[in-house]
C-alpha positions as CSV (number, residue, x, y, z in Angstrom):
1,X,-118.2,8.1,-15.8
2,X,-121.4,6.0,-14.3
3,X,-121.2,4.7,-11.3
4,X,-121.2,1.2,-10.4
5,X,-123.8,-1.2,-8.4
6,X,-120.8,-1.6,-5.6
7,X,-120.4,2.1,-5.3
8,X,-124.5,2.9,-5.7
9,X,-124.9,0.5,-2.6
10,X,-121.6,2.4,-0.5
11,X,-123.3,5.8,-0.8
12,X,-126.9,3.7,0.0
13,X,-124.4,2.6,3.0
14,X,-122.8,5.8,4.0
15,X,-126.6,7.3,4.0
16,X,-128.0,4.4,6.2
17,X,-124.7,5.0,8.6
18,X,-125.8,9.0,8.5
19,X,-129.0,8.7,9.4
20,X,-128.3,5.8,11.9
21,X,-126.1,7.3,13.9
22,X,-128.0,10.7,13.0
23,X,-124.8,12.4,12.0
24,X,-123.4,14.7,8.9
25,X,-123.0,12.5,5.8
26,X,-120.4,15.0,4.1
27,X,-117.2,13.5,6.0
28,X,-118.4,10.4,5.2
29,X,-118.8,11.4,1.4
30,X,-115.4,13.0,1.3
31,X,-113.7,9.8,2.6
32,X,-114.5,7.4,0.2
33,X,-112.2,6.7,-2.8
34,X,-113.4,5.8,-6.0
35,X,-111.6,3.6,-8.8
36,X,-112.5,3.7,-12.5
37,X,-113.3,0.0,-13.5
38,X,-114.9,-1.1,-16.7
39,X,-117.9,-1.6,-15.1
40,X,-118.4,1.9,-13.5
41,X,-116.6,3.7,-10.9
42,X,-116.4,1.0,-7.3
43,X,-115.8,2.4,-3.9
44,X,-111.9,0.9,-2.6
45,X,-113.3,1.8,1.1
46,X,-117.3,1.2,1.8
47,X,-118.6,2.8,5.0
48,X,-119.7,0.2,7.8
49,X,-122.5,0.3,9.2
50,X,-123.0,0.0,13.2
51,X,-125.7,-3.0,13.7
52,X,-125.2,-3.4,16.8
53,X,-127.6,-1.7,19.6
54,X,-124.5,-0.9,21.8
55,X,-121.1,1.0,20.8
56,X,-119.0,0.1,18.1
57,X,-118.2,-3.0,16.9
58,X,-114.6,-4.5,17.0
59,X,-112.8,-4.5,13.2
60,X,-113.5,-8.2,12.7
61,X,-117.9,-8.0,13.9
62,X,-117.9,-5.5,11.5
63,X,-116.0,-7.5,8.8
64,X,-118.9,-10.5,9.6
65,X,-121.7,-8.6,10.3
66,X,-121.9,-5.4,8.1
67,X,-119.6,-6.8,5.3
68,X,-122.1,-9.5,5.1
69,X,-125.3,-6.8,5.2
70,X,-123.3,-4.9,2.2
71,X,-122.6,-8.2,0.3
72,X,-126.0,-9.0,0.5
73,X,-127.2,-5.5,-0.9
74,X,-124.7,-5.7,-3.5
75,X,-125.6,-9.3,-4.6
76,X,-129.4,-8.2,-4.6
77,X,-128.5,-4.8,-6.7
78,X,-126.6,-7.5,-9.1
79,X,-129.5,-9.5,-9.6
80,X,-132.0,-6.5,-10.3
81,X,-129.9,-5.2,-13.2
């Protein structure tokens, strides 16, 4: 099994989130689920990434703001391959 661009850029994601919020990446790891696809194995549930300076960010900032980060690095993975 390879792994897909979507689920290289989750464990890019759940790295950045681990050394953002300078805790253990191994819950994080164990977490995510993976589905076989044609293309490569995709992550069903991508770690978000806190952006903001202060706290946590309600379900839907992090919908706008980190799914839009992710989209972005996934997009620009697709592009480079």
């Amino acid at each position: 099994m390879k792994l897909s661009n979507q689920a290289l850029g989750a464990l890019m994601m759940a790295l950045q989130k681990s050394l953002l919020e300078q805790s253990d990446i191994v819950p994080v790891l164990e977490s995510l689920t993976f589905t076989d696809t044609p293309n490569g194995l995709i992550v069903d549930n991508p770690p978000m990434v806190n952006t903001a300076s202060t706290g946590y960010q309600t379900p839907e900032e992090e919908e706008t703001e980190t799914g839009a980060i992710f989209r972005a690095y996934i997009d620009e993975l697709n592009n480079n391959s």
